[in-house]
N, C-alpha and C positions, 0 to 999 in steps of 0.2 A: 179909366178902367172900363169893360165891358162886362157886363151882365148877360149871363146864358141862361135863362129859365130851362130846366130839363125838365121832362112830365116821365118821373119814375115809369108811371103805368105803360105811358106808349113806349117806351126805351122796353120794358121788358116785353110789351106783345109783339114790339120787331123783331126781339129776339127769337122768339119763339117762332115766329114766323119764318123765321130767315136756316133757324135751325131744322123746322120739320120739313120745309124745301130743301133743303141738303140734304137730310135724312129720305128723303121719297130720290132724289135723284140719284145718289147712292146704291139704293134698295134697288133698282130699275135697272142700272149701270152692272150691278152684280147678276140680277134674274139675266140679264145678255148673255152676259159672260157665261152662266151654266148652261144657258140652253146652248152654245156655240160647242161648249166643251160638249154636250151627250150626245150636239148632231158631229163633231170630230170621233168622238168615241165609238159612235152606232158606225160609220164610215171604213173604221179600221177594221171594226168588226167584219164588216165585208169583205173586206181588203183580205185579211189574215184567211176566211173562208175559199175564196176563191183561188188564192196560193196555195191551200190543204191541197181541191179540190184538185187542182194541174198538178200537183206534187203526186195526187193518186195517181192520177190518169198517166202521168212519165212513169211509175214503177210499175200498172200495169201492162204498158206498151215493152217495157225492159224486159220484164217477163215472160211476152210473147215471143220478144227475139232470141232470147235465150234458149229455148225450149223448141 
């Protein structure tokens, strides 16, 4: 038969360890991801602006010809 001394204390501060490194890489892995989304978000933003902006500019060239 073999004998495993386990040391309660170290067993639980690996834990912790092992848990608040997951938890910090997690937390890191999420801050990415938002800042990815507000720089996709701010982008469209542009995007949608500058399609207004030629959207104007084609009705008032339409209106020139028109007229």
């Amino acid at each position: 038969m073999i004998v495993v001394k386990v040391n309660i204390i170290l067993l639980a501060v690996l834990f912790l360890l092992a848990f608040a490194l997951g938890y910090m890489m997690r937390t890191a892995f999420i801050r990415k991801c938002r800042d990815r989304i507000l720089e996709l978000e701010k982008e469209m933003m542009r995007d949608n602006a500058r399609i207004l902006e030629l959207e104007k500019e084609k009705v008032e060239l339409l209106r020139k010809t028109k007229l």
